[in-house]
C-alpha positions in Angstrom: 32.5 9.6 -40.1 33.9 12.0 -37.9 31.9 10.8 -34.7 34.9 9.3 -32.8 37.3 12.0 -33.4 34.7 14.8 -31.5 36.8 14.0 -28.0 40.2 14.0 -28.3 42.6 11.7 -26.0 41.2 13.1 -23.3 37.6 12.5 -24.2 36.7 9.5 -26.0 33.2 8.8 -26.8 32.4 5.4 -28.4 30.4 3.0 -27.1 27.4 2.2 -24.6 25.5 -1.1 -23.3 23.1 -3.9 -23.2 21.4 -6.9 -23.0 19.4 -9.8 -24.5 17.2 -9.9 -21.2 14.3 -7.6 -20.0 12.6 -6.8 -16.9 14.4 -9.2 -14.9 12.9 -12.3 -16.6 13.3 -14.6 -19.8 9.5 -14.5 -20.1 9.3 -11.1 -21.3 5.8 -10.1 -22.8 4.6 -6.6 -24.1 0.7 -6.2 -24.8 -0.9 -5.0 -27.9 -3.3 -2.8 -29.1 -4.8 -2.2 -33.0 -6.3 1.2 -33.4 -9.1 2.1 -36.7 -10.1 5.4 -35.6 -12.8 7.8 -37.7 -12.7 12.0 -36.9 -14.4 15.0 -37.9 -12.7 17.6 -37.1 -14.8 21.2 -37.3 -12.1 24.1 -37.5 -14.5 26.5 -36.7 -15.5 25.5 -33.1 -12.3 23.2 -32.8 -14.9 20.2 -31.3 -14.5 17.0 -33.1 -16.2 13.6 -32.8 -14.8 10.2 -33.5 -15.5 6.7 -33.7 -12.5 4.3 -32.0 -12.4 0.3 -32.7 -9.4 -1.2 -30.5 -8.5 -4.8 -31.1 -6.3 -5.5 -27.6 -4.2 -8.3 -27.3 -3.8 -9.1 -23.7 -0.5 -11.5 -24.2 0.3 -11.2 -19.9 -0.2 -14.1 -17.8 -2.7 -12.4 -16.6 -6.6 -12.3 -16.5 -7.6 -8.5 -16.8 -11.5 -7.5 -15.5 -11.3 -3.6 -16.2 -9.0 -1.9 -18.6 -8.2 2.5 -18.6 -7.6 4.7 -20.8 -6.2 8.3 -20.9 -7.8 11.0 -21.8 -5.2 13.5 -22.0 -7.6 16.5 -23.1 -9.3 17.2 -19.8 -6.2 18.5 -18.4 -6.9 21.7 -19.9 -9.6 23.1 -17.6 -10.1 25.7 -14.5 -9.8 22.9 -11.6 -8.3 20.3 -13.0 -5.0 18.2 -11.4 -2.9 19.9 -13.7 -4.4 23.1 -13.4 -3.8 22.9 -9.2 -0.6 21.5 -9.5 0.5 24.5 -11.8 -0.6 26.5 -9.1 1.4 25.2 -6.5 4.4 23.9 -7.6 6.9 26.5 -6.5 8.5 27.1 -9.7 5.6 26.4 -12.4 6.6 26.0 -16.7 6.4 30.0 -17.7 4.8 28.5 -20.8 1.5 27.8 -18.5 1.6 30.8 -16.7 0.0 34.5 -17.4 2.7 37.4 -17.1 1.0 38.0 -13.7 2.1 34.3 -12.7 -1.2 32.9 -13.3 -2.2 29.7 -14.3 -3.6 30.2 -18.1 -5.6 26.9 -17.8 -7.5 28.5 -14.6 -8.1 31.3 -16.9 -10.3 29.2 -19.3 -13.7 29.7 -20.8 -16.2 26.9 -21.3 -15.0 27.5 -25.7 -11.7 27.8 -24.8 -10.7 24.5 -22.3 -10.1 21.0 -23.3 -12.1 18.1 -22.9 -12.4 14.5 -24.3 -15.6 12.1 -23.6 -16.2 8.7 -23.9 -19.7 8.7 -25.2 -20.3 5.0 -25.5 -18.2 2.0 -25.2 -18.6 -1.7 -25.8 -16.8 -5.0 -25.4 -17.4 -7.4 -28.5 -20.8 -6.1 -28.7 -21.5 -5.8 -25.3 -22.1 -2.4 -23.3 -19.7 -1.7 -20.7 -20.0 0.5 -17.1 -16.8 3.1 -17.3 -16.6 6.4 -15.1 -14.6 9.4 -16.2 -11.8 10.4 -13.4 -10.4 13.1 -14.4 -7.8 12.5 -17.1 -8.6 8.8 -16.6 -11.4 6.3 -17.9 -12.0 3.3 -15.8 -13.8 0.6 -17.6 -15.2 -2.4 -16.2 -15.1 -5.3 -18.8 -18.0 -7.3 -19.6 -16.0 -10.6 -20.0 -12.5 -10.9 -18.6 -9.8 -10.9 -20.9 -7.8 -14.2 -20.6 -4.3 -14.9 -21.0 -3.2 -14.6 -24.2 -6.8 -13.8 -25.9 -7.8 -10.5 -27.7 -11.5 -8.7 -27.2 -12.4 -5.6 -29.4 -13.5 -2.3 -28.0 -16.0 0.1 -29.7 -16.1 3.7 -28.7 -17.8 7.3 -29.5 -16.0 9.7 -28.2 -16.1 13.8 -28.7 -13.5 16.4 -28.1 -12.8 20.0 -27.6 -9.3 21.4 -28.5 -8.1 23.7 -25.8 -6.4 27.0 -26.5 -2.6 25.7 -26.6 -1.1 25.4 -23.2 1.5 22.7 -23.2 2.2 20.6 -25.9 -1.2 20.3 -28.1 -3.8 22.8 -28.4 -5.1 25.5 -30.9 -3.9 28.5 -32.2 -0.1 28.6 -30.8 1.7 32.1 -30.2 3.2 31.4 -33.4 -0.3 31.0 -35.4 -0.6 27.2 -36.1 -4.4 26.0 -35.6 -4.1 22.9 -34.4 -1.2 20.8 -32.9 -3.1 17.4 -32.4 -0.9 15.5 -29.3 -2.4 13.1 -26.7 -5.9 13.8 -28.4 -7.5 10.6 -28.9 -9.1 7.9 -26.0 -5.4 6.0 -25.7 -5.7 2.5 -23.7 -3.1 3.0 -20.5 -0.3 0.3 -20.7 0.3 -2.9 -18.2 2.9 -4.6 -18.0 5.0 -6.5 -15.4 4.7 -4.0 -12.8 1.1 -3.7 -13.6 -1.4 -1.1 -14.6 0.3 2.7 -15.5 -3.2 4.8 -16.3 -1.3 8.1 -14.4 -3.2 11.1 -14.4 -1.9 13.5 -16.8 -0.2 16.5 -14.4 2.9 17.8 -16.0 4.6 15.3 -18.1 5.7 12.2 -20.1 3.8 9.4 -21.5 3.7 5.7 -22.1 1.8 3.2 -24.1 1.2 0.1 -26.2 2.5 -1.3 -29.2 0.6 -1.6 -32.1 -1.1 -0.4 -35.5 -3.2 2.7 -36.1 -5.4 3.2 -39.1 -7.3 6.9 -39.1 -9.0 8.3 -40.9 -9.2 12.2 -40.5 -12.3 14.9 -42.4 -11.0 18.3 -42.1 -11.7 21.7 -43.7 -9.6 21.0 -47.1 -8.1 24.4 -47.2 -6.0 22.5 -44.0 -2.5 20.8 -44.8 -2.2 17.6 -42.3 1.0 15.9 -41.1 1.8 13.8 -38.5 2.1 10.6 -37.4 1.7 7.7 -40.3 1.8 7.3 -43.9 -1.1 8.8 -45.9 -2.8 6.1 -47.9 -4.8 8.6 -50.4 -2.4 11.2 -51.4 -3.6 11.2 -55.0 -7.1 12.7 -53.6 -5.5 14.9 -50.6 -2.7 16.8 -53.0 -1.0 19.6 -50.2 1.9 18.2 -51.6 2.2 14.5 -50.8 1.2 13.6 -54.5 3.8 11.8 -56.3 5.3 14.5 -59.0 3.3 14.6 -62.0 0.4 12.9 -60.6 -2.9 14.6 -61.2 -4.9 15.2 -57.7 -8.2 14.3 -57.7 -9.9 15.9 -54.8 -12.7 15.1 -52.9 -16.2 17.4 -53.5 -17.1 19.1 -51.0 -15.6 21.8 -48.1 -13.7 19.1 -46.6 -10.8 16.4 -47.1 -10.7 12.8 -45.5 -7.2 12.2 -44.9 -6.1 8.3 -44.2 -3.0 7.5 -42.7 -1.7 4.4 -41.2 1.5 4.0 -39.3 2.6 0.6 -38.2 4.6 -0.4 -34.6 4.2 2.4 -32.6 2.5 3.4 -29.3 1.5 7.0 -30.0 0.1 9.2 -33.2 0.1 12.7 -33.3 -1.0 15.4 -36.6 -1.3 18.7 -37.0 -2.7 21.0 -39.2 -2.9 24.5 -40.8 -4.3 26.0 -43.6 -0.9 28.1 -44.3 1.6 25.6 -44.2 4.7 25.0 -46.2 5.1 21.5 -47.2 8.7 20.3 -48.0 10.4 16.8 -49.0 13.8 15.5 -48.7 14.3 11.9 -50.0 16.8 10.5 -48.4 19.5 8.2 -50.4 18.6 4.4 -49.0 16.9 6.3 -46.0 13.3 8.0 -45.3 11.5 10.8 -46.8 12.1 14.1 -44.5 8.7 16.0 -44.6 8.8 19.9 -42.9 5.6 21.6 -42.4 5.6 25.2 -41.8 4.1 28.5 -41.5 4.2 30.9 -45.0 6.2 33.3 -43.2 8.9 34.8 -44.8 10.6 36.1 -41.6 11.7 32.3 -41.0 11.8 30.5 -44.8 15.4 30.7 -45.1 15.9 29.0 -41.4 13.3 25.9 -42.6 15.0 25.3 -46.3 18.5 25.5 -44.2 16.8 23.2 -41.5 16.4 20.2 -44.0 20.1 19.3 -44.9 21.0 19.2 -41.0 18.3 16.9 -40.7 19.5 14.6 -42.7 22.7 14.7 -41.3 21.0 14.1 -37.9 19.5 11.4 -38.9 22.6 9.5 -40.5 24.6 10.0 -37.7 22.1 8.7 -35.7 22.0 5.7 -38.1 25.3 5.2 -37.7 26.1 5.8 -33.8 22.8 3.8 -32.6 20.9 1.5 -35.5 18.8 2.0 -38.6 15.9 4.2 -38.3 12.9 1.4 -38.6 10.1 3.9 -40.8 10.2 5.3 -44.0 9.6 8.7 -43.1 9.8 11.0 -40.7 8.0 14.7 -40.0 9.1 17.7 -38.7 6.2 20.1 -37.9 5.9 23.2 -36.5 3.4 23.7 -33.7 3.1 23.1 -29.7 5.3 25.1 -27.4 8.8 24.1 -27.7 10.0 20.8 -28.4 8.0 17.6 -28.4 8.6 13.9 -30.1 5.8 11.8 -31.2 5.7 8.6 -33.5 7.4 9.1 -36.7 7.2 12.8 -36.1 7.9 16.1 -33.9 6.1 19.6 -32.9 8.7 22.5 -32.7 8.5 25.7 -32.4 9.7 27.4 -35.7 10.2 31.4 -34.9 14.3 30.4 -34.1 17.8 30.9 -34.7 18.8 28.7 -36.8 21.4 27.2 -34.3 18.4 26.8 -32.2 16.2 25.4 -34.9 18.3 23.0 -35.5 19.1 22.0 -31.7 15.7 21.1 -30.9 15.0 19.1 -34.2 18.1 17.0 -33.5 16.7 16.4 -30.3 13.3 15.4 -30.6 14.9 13.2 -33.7 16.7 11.1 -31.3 13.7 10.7 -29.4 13.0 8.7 -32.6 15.5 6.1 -31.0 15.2 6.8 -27.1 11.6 6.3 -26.3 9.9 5.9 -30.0 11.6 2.8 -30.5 13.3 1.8 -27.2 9.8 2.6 -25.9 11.0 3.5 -21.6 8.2 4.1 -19.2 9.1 8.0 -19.9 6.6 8.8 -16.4 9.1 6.3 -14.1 12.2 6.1 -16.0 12.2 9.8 -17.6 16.4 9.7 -16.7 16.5 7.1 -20.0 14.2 9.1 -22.0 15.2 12.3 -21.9 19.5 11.8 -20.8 20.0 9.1 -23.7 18.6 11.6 -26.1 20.4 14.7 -24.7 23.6 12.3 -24.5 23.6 11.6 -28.6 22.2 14.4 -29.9 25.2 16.7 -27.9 27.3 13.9 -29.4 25.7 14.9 -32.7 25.1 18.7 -32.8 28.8 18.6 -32.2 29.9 16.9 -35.3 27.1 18.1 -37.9 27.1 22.2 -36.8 30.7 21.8 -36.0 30.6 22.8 -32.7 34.5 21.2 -32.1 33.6 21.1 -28.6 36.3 18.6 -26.4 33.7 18.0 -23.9 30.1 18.2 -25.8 28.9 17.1 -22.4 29.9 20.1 -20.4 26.6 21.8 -20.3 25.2 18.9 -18.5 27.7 18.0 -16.1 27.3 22.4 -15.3 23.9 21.7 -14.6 24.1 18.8 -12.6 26.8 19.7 -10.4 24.7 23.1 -9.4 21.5 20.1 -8.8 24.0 18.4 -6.2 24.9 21.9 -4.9 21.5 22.8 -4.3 19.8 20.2 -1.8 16.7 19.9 -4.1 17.8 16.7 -5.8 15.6 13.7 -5.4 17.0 10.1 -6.7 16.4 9.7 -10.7 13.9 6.6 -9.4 11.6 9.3 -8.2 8.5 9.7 -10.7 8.6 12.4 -13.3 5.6 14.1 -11.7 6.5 13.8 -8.1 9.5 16.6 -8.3 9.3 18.9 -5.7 10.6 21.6 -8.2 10.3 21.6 -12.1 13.9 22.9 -12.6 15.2 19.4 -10.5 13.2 17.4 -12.6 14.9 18.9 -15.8 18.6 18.3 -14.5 18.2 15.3 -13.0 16.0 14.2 -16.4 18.0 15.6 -18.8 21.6 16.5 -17.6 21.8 13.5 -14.6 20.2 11.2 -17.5 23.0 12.3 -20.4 25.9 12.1 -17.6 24.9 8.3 -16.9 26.0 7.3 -20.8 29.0 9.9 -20.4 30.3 8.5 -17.1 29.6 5.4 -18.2 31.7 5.6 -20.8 34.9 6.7 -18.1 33.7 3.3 -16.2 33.7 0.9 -18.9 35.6 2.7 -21.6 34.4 4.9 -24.7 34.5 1.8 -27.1 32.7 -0.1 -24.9 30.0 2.5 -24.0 29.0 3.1 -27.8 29.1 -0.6 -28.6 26.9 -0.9 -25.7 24.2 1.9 -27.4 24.0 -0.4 -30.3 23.6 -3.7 -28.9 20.8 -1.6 -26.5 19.1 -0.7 -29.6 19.5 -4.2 -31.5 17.7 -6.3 -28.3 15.6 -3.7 -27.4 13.8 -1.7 -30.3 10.0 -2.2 -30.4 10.0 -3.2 -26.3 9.9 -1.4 -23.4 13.2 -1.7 -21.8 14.1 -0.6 -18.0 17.2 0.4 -16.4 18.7 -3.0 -15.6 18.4 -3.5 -19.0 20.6 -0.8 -20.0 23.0 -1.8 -17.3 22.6 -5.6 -18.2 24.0 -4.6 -21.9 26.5 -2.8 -20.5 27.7 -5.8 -18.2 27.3 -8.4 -21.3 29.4 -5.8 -23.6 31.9 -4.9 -20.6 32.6 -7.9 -18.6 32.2 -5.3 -16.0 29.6 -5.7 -13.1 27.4 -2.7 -12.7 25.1 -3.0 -10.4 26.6 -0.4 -7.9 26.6 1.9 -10.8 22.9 1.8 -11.5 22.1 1.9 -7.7 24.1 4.9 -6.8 23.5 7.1 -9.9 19.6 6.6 -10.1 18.4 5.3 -6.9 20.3 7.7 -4.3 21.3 11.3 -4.6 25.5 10.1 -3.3 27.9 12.4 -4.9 31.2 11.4 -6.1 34.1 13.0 -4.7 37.2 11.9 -4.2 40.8 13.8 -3.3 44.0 13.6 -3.5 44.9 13.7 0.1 48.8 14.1 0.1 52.1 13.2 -2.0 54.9 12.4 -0.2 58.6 11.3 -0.5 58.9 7.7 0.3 62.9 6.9 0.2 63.8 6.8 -3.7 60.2 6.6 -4.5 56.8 8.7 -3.6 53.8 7.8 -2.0 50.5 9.1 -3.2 47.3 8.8 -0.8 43.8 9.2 -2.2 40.5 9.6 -0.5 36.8 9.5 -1.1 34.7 12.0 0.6 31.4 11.1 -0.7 29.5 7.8 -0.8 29.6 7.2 -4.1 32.3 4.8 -5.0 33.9 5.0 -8.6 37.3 3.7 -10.5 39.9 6.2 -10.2 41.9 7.2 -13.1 45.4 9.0 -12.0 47.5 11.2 -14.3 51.0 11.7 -13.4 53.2 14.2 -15.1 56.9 14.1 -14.6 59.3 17.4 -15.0 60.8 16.1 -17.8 57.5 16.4 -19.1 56.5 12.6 -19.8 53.2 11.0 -18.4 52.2 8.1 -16.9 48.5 6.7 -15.5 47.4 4.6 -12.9 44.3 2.9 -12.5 42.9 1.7 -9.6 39.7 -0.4 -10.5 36.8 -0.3 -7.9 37.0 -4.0 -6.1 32.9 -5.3 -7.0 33.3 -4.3 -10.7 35.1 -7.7 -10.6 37.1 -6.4 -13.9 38.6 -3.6 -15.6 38.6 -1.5 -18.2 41.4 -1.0 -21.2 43.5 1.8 -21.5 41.6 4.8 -22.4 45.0 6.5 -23.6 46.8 3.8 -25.4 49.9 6.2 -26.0 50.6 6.7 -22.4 51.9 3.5 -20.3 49.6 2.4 -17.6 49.7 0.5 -14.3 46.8 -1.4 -13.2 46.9 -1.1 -9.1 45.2 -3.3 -6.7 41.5 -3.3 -6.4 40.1 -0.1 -4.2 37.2 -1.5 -1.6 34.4 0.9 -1.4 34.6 0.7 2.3 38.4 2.1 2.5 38.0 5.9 2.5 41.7 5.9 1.6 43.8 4.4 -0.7 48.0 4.5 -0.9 50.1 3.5 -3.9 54.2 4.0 -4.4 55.6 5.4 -8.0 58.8 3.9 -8.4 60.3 7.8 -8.8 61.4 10.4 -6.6 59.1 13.2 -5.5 61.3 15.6 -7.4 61.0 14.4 -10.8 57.1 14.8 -9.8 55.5 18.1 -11.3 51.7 17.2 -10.7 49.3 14.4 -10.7 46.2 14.6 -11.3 42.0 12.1 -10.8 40.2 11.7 -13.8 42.1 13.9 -16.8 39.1 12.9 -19.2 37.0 14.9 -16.5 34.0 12.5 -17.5 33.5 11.5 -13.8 30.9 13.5 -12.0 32.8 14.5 -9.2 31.4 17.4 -7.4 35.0 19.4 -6.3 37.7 19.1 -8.7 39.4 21.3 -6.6 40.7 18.2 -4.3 41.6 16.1 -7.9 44.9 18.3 -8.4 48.4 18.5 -6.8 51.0 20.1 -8.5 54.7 20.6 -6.8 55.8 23.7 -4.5 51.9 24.2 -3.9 
């Protein structure tokens, strides 16, 4: 595998962190919920109605009166949070917005918005008081759930589909009738920190483990995929029939579809009656599904697609842990990119490079949130970064990108987030950005730069051993970030606390200087300095006339440890410990100033610091 030959010797990538330990406690608990879920769907007026029996599992030390669920669907109309947050957020998604810069849910007609209704609900028989809040149900339980014990929960509910706005919806701009996301009642998670029933505003999701069983009745002219594996494919045919087994439909104008997908907190379908239904097999690996328009204008780019995704997924195999289903779905629909359980929406009218970009992306979502399942609404920076992070890693080995830094694009983006005062810490919740475009860099390009960084901190090795360690204690949880940084420490021997703090609970920069070379008798002396607040390890790259090198390291004094020599084939000196609170730091090389040509902070360049300018002295400058 080519993955640790992407970075030369000045860019190592190979290796990342964590832990046995989560949330701060060895008494970590997650709850459960069971889902058996009945829907009619009716493709002509895009309303459905549904019967949902949830079997929770309440396994906190905690006695629980009053559960919530989301209902994601009333989002979509004239009024609602997300609809008045569109229209004041200074820089609103253009995917929401009229080419007038209006807001397309305000725009809505009473056939055309979203909605989703608890019509009745019971506890073990019993009927329950619940109010409808928005995007939120509150339910008052009839009998408190004890610690430990599980109660069942019976509801009617009926749904409109809106006209696709962000994410799910009907009819897309590229012609797909239904992309079916954050559709259903889903029970809110709590956990350690309690309750998270957020309204839905803008973005990002969390929930409980468990099993769904669904059963779906559609117009049978409709090809369904999604989230799950379909239990009846010898009555549904559209292609998941085993070859040569003879379909037997069922009579009628419609199709009951039954799928059931195992440990996962989230299931999404979709559905059209012009897809294109495709199947890779994968040797000792899933099934690869792709659902599609019949268009001709982008059949080449979908047959082309399926190769690449295989690749994706074995280096993601390989660089992070097994893949835990059997399958896995790529679907166009929604309105750009989206991961779900066992499964993504895309956008399918792309170049292929492009095409391929977002599946690899919302593939490693696969690993970073629908396996190492992060609050995505609190911790988006470990959601979205660790996936940007390995899927850069992997678009440059499998499209052969040769890129030395696959990370630059991110580390561009952040440094013009530093630049332009709108940063807020990465502890700040996904919702509560002041501006949409400093939630994406901090999110996405702040998030990837942790992992890269963190690889110049504790070495490359280190970093991806980290990743799989993070995967192996992890998977089926709901890590946080002292988890990550916990693996990291175990894998390291580094401590990392001031890491964490700095990068994703303050917006410090990192800069530091080389503040003047001097001759020092037969030797030279070299002061550093660090200008922002952020402390880091300094790596120094000295390079003689003669045209030989030589590093320095100074390790940062409360990582209590070091790392090993990045550059094996270049002798280095470990200095004395830097102390954060020294804004300067002196060292001597045992050589005159004239055999000096230049030295040089940080030649991997995987340290974020905000003015390289100040990182360089070269002689007679």
């Amino acid at each position: 595998m080519k993955t640790m030959r992407l970075l030369t010797t000045v860019l190592l990538v190979q290796g990342f962190v964590l832990s046995a330990l989560a949330q701060n406690t060895n008494a970590y608990w997650q709850q459960r919920v069971d889902y058996t879920m009945e829907v009619a769907m009716d493709v002509e007026t895009f309303q459905y109605t549904g019967t949902q029996k949830l079997v929770y599992t309440n396994n906190s030390p905690e006695t629980l009166d009053r559960v919530f669920y989301h209902l994601y669907f009333n989002a979509f109309q004239p009024g609602s949070e997300m609809d008045m947050r569109l229209q004041s957020i200074a820089d609103p998604d253009s995917r929401m917005m009229t080419p007038d810069k209006k807001s397309r849910i305000s725009l809505l007609s009473e056939s055309e918005i979203g909605y989703l209704h608890a019509e009745s609900l019971t506890q073990d028989g019993q009927a329950v008081t619940f109010n409808e809040e928005g995007t939120v149900l509150v339910v008052n339980l009839a009998s408190p759930i004890a610690p430990g014990a599980k109660t069942t929960l019976d509801m009617r509910f009926k749904g409109q589909v809106p006209l696709q706005i962000r994410r799910s919806g009907r009819n897309n701009k590229e012609g797909v009738a239904l992309s079916m996301a954050q559709w259903y009642p889903k029970l809110a998670e709590y956990d350690f920190e309690g309750w998270h029933a957020h309204p839905y505003i803008a973005r990002e999701f969390h929930g409980v483990w468990g099993d769904f069983d669904v059963k779906l009745t559609i117009d049978k002219d409709y090809t369904v995929g999604g989230t799950g594996y379909l239990q009846n494919p010898q009555e549904i045919g559209h292609g998941y029939e085993a070859e040569g087994t003879k379909v037997k439909k069922q009579k009628g104008k419609t199709l009951t579809w039954h799928f059931k997908a195992p440990k996962v907190h989230d299931f999404m379908w979709a559905a059209d009656p012009d897809y294109v239904h495709d199947t890779l097999q994968m040797e000792n690996g899933p099934t690869l599904h792709f659902l599609y328009k019949d268009n001709p204008e982008i059949k080449e780019n979908w047959k082309n697609l399926q190769p690449k995704t295989a690749d994706a997924m074995r280096f993601l195999n390989a660089a992070i842990g097994e893949y835990p289903y059997e399958q896995y779905s790529v679907i166009q629909g929604g309105d750009g990119g989206m991961e779900y359980g066992m499964s993504t929406l895309i956008t399918g009218e792309r170049k292929f490079g492009s095409l391929v970009g977002v599946t690899v992306h919302e593939l490693a979502h696969s690993w970073f949130q629908f396996v190492l399942a992060t609050n995505e609404s609190k911790h988006e920076w470990m959601d979205e970064g660790f996936t940007s992070f390995i899927s850069s890693l992997c678009m440059n080995e499998i499209m052969e990108q040769n890129k030395a830094n696959p990370f630059e694009g991110s580390y561009r983006s952040y440094f013009n987030l530093a630049a332009s005062g709108k940063e807020h810490p990465q502890s700040t919740h996904a919702d509560r950005y002041e501006y949409n475009a400093a939630y994406g860099a901090s999110a996405y390009s702040k998030g990837a730069i942790f992992l890269a960084q963190l690889g110049y901190v504790i070495g490359q090795d280190k970093l991806m051993e980290t990743l799989k360690k993070y995967y192996a204690d992890f998977k089926f949880k709901h890590p946080v970030p002292n988890d990550i940084k916990r693996s990291a420490e175990k894998v390291s021997g580094i401590e990392l606390d001031w890491y964490l703090t700095d990068w994703t609970q303050t917006t410090n920069t990192i800069d530091y200087g080389i503040k003047e070379v001097t001759a020092d008798g037969s030797q030279t002396s070299i002061t550093l300095e660090r200008i922002g607040l952020m402390p880091m390890p300094i790596d120094i790259l000295v390079v003689y006339e003669d045209d030989t090198r030589e590093t320095f390291y100074a390790p940062l004094r409360m990582m209590r440890g070091e790392k090993d020599n990045p550059y094996p084939a270049i002798t280095r000196t470990v200095l004395e410990d830097w102390p954060w609170t020294n804004p300067t730091y002196r060292f001597n090389i045992s050589k005159p100033i004239a055999s000096i040509k230049a030295v040089m902070i940080d030649p991997s360049q995987l340290m974020a610091d905000v003015n390289a300018e100040n990182n360089l002295w070269q002689a007679g400058e």
